[in-house]
NUDRENDO-676051 format. One record per residue (C-alpha): residue in three letters; x, y, z; residue number from 1. Coordinates in steps of 0.1 Angstrom, whole numbers, plus 5000, padded with zeros to 4 digits. Example, Ala and Ser with C-alpha at 12.3 -4.5 7.8 and 13.67 -1.06 7.14 Angstrom:
% residues 2
ALA  5123  4955  5078  1
SER  5137  4989  5071  2
% end
This chain:
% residues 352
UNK  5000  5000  5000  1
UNK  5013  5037  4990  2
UNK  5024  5063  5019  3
UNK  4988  5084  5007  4
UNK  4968  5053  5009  5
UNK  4984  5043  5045  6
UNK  4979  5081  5058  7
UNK  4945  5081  5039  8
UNK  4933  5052  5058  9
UNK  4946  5059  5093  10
UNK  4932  5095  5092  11
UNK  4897  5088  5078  12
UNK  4894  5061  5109  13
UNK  4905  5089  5130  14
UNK  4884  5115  5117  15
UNK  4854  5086  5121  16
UNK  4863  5079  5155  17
UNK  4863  5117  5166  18
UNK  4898  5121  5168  19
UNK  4910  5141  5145  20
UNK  4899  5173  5122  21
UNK  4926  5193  5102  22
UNK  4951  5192  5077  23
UNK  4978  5168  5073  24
UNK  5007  5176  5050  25
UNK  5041  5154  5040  26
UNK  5063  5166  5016  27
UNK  5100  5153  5011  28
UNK  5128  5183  4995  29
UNK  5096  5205  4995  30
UNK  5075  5185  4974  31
UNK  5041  5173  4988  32
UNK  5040  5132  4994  33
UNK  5008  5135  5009  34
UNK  4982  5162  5020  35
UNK  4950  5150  5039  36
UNK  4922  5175  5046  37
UNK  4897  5158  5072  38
UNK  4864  5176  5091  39
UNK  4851  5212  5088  40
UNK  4862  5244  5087  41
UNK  4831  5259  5098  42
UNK  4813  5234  5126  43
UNK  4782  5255  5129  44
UNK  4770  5258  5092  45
UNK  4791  5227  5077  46
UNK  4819  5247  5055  47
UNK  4849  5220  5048  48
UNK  4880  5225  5051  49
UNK  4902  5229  5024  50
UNK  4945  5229  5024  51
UNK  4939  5269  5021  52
UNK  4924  5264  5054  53
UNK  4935  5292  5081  54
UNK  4945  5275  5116  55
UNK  4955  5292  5149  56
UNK  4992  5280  5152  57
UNK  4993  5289  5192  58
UNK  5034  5278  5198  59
UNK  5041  5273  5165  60
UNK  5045  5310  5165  61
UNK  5074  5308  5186  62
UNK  5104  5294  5158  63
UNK  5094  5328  5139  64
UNK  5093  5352  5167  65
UNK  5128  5337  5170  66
UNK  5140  5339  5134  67
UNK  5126  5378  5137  68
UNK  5146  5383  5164  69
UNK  5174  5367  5143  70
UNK  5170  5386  5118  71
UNK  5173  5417  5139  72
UNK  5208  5404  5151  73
UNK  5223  5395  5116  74
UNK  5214  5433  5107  75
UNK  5232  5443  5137  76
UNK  5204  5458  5153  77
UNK  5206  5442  5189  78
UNK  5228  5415  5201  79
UNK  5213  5382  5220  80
UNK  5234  5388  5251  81
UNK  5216  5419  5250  82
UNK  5194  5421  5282  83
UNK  5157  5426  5278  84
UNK  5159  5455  5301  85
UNK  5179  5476  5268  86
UNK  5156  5470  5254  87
UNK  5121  5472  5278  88
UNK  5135  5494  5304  89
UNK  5106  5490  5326  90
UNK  5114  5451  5323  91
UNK  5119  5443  5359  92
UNK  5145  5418  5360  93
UNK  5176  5433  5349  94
UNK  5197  5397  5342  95
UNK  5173  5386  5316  96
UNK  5189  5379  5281  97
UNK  5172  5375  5246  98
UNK  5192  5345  5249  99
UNK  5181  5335  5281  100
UNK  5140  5342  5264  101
UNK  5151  5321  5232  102
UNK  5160  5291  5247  103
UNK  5136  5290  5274  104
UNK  5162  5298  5304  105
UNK  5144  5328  5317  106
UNK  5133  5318  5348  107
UNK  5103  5339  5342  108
UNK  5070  5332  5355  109
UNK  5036  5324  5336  110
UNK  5021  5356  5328  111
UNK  4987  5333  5323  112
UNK  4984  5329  5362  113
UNK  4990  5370  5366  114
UNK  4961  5374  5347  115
UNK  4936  5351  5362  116
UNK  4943  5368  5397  117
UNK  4947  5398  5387  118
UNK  4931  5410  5353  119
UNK  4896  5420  5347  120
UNK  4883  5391  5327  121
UNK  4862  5412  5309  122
UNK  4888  5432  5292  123
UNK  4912  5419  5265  124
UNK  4950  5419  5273  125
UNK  4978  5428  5252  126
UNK  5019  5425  5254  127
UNK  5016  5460  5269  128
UNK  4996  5445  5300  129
UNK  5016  5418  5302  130
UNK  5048  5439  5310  131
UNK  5026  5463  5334  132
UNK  5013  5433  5358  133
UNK  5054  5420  5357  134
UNK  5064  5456  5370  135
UNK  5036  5461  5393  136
UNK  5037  5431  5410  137
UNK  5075  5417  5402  138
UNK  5068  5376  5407  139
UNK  5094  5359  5415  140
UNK  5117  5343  5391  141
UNK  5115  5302  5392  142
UNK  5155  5300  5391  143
UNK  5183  5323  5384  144
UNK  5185  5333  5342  145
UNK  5205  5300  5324  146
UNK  5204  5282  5354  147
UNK  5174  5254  5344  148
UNK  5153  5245  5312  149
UNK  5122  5256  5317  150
UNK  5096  5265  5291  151
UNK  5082  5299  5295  152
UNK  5050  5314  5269  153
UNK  5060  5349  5286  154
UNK  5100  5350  5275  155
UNK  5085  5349  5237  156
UNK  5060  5379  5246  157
UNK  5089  5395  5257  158
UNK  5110  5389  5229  159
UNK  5076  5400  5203  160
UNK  5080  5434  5227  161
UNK  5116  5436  5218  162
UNK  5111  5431  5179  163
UNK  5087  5463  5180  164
UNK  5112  5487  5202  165
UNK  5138  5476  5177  166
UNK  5126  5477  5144  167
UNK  5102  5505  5148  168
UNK  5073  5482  5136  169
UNK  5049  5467  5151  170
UNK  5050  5430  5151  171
UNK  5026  5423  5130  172
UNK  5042  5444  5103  173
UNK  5074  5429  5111  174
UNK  5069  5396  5106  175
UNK  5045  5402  5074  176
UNK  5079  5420  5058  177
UNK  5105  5403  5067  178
UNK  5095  5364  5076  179
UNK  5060  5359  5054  180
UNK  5069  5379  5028  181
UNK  5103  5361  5022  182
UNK  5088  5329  5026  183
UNK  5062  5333  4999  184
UNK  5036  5327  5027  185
UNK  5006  5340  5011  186
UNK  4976  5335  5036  187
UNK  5001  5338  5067  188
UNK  4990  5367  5090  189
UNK  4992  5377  5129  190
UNK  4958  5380  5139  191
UNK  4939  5385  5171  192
UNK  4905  5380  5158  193
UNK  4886  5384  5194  194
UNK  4902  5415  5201  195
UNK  4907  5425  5167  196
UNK  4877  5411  5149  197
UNK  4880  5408  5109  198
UNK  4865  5384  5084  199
UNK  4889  5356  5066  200
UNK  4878  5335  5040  201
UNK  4881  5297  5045  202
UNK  4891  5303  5083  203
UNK  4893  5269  5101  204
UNK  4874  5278  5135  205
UNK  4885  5261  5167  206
UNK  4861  5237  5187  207
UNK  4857  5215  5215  208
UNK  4835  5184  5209  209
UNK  4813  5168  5237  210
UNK  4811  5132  5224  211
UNK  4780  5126  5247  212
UNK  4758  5150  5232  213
UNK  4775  5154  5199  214
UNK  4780  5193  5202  215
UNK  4805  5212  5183  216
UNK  4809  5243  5207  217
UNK  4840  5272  5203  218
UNK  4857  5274  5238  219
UNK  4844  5311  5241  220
UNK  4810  5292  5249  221
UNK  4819  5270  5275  222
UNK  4827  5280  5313  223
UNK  4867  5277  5322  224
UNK  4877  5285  5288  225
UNK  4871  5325  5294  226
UNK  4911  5331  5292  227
UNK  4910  5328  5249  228
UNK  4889  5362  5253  229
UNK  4908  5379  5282  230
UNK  4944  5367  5268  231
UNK  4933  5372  5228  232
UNK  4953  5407  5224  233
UNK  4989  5389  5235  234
UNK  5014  5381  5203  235
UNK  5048  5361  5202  236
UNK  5039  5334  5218  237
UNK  5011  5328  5196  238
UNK  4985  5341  5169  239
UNK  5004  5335  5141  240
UNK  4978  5321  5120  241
UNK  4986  5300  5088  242
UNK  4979  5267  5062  243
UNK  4996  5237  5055  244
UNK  5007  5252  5023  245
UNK  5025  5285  5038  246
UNK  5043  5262  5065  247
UNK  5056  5242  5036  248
UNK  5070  5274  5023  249
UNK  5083  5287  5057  250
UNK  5101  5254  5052  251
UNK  5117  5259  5023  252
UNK  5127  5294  5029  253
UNK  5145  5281  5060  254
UNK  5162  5256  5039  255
UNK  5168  5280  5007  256
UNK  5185  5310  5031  257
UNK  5157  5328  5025  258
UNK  5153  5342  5055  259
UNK  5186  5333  5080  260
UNK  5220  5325  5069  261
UNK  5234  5290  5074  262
UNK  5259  5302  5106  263
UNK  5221  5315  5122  264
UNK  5199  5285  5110  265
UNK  5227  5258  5124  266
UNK  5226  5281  5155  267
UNK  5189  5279  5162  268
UNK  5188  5241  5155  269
UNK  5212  5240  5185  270
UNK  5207  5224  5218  271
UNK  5214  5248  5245  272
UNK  5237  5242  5273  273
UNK  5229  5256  5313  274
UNK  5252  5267  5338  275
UNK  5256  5231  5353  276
UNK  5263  5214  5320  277
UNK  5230  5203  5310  278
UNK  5218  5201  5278  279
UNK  5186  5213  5268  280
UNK  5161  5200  5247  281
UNK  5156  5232  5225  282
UNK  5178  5255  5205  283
UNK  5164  5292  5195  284
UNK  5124  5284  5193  285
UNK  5127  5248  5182  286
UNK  5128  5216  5200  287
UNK  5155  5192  5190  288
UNK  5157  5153  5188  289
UNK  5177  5129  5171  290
UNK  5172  5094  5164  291
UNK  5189  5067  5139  292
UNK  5152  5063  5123  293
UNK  5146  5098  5117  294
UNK  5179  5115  5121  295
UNK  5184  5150  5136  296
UNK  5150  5168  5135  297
UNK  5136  5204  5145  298
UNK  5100  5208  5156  299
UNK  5073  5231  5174  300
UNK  5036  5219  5186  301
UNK  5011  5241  5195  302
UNK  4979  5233  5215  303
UNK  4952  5260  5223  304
UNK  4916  5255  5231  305
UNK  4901  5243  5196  306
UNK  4934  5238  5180  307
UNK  4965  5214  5183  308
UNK  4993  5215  5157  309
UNK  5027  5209  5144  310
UNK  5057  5221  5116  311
UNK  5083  5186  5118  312
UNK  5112  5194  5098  313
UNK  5139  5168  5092  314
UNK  5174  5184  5088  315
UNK  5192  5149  5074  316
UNK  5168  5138  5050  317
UNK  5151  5166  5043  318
UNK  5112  5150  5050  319
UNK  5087  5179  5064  320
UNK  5060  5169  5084  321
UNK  5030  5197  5089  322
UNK  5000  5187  5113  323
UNK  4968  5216  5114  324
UNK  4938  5201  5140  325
UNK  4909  5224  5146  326
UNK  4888  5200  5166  327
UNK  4897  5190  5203  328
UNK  4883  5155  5199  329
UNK  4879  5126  5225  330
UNK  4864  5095  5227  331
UNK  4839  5084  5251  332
UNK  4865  5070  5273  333
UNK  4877  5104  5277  334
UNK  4910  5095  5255  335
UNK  4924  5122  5232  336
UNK  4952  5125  5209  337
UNK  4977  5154  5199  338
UNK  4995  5166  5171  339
UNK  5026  5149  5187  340
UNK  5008  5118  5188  341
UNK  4999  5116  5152  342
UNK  5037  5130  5141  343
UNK  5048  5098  5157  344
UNK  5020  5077  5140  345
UNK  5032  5095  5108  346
UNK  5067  5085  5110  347
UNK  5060  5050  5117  348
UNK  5049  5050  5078  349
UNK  5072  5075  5069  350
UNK  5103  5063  5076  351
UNK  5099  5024  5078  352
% end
């Protein structure tokens, strides 16, 4: 049986079994092996989804607020032993690094839990608010900067912060210019559609699915989900929305020099050491693994209330797995699958 017919087969039985909903693409030196498109773009009145879909990427925005901070450095713009502060000066801990923000070293705490104690709920926050509650109420860091690993959504609003007081632009503009631009990424956009509402055609909405009573609801409907409203104006750790097709292209620029030089790109696909000599598992907004089926390999997931996803690119042999899910799916015995579920699922035909 063909790779299609195997990934066909597996995803349609998902997709039956209320597991899955999104789009699947495999492509090997850039050319598509295999792209599935399962489920709905539009839950409420039945609009499929297409591979021009528009997903939510949550922490899949994270490798390209890296590469724009890159970017920044190879123009000589700022330096990633830079502290934040140089940049933020009202940024109240003076020891933090963009390096320390890239790799996840921080220390810094969750800015989510400063806004559920102390954020009107019925406002929308943006980066702005997230650096006020840090200076007004100064949490404490969870270990000195580069001591530990320890992965951290507010180091990449920071860094977003940091790519506006640099380049002038805002980061929305920024990244349009100089990543999705570049990269031929022609649906690609940062959007914040609750606080900034506009229309966009073939959007794939995000929803939760209650097996028992077969309801598709968005999480702004349902009780405990209320942060996607309040934290909908924050950027750089998310709301990069794109398709399967512009991910594919992101890819190739990456691999092209399109958008980083090969000294920056081999950099970035770097584990990162701490203080005490332990390696990390990430480099500069990707996590790292190797393994002798695979070989080296860069990735990013991304899970947010409706939406769980993945960009898999495989340095060695060049494969490039892209995984877009707009459904959070489980089965009646309360089991659910991610997007790093099916990546290994994926490999197991891939690469045997």
């Amino acid at each position: 049986m063909k790779l299609s017919e195997k990934l066909d087969q597996l995803f349609m039985q998902k997709f039956e079994q209320g597991l899955f909903s999104g789009n699947i693409l495999v492509a090997k030196e850039g050319i598509p092996l295999y792209i599935g498109t399962f489920g709905l773009a539009n839950y409420h009145n039945g609009k499929k989804l297409s591979e021009d879909s528009l997903f939510e990427l949550a922490s899949v925005t994270k490798p390209m607020t890296a590469i724009g901070i890159m970017i920044l450095e190879e123009q000589g713009k700022l330096n990633y032993d830079d502290t934040i502060q140089k940049w933020i000066p009202s940024f109240p801990y003076a020891t933090i690094t963009l390096r320390h923000a890239l790799t996840h070293t921080s220390g810094l705490p969750d800015y989510m839990e400063l806004f559920e104690s102390h954020w009107d709920h019925r406002c929308i926050a943006t980066n702005t608010d997230v650096l006020r509650l840090l200076t007004e109420h100064r949490p404490q860091l969870n270990f000195d900067p580069g001591e530990k690993y320890q992965y951290s959504n507010t180091g990449y609003v920071c860094l977003a912060m940091v790519i506006e007081e640099v380049s002038g632009m805002s980061y929305a503009t920024f990244m349009l210019h100089h990543i999705f631009k570049p990269s031929a990424m022609q649906r690609t956009r940062v959007m914040n559609r609750r606080y900034q509402p506009e229309y966009v055609e073939d959007f794939a909405f995000g929803y939760i699915r209650d097996v028992k009573r077969a309801l598709f609801s968005m999480p702004d409907e349902l009780p405990g989900y209320e942060f996607v409203n309040y934290l909908d104006g924050i950027q750089g750790d998310g709301m990069i929305h794109s398709t399967i097709m512009d991910l594919l292209s992101f890819d190739r620029a990456l691999k092209n020099g399109h958008l980083l030089s090969a000294s920056s790109l081999e950099l970035a696909m770097s584990a990162t050491v701490t203080k005490d000599g332990q390696k990390t598992p990430c480099g500069f907004g990707w996590f790292i693994d190797q393994s002798p089926r695979t070989g080296k390999k860069v990735f990013h997931s991304g899970g947010w209330p409706g939406y769980s996803t993945m960009l898999c690119r495989y340095v060695e042999t060049d494969f490039t797995i892209i995984i877009l899910n707009n459904v959070e799916c489980y089965t009646e015995d309360n089991q659910q699958e991610s997007a790093s579920d099916w990546l290994q699922q994926i490999e197991e035909y891939v690469f045997n």
